[in-house]
N, C-alpha and C positions, 0 to 999 in steps of 0.2 A: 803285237797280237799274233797268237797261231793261230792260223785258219785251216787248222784241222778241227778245229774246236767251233761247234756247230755256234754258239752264242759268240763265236768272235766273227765270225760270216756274217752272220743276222747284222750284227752294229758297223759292219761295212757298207752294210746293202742298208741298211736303213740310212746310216751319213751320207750315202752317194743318191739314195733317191732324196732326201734333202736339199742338197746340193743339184739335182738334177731339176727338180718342182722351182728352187729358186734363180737359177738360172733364166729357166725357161718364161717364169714369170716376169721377170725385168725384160728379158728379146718383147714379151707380149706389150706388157706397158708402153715401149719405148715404141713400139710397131703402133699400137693406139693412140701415142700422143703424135705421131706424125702423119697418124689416117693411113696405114699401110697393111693392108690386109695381105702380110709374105707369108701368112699362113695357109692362106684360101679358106678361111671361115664360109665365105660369101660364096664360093664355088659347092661346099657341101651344105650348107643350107638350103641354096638353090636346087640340088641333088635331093636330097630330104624331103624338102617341103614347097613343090616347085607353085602350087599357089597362092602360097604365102611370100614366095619370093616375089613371084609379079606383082603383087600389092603393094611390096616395100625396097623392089630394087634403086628406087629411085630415089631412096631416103638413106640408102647404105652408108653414106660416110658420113650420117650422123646416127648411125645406129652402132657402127663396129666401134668406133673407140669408148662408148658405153660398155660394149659385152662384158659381163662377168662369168670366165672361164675359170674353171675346175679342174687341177693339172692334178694325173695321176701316174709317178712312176715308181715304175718297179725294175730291180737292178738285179740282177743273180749275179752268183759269182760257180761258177760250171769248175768242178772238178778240181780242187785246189792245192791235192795233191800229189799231183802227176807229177813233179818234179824230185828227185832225189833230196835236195835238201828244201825240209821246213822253211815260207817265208814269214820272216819276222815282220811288220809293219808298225811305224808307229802312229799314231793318231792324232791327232791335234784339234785344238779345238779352236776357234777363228777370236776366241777370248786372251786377254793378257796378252 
């Protein structure tokens, strides 16, 4: 790919937030199936919504590995061509 070419930027950033969303998804899952809040859910909930927390702090490790979390990333790629020579990349796809 040249990434002087705005449409080969974009399908970098789009594969790497991909890959960013699912990554992050499996840390979550595996953090939920072993009741481990290393995210601090439970720290900014409590922040957020500190009445509702008192109501339900006591019920927390059976409410976090329920959560259904909504991962949103976004990836840029800053300036790509600062360098003298054009990078090439190739792509792959996790298929065949």
């Amino acid at each position: 790919l040249n990434l002087m070419e705005p449409d080969a930027v974009r399908e970098v950033q789009d594969k790497a937030n991909a890959e960013i969303r699912d990554r992050v998804h499996l840390a979550l899952r595996q953090a939920q199936k072993f009741n481990a809040d290393i995210f601090g859910f439970g720290e900014a909930f409590r922040r957020k919504y500190p009445r509702a927390w008192n109501r339900n702090k006591s019920r927390w490790n059976e409410i976090f590995p329920q959560l259904e979390v909504t991962i949103h990333a976004k990836s840029s790629i800053k300036r790509p061509g600062t360098s003298n020579d054009v990078p090439e990349l190739e792509v792959k796809s996790g298929e065949g």
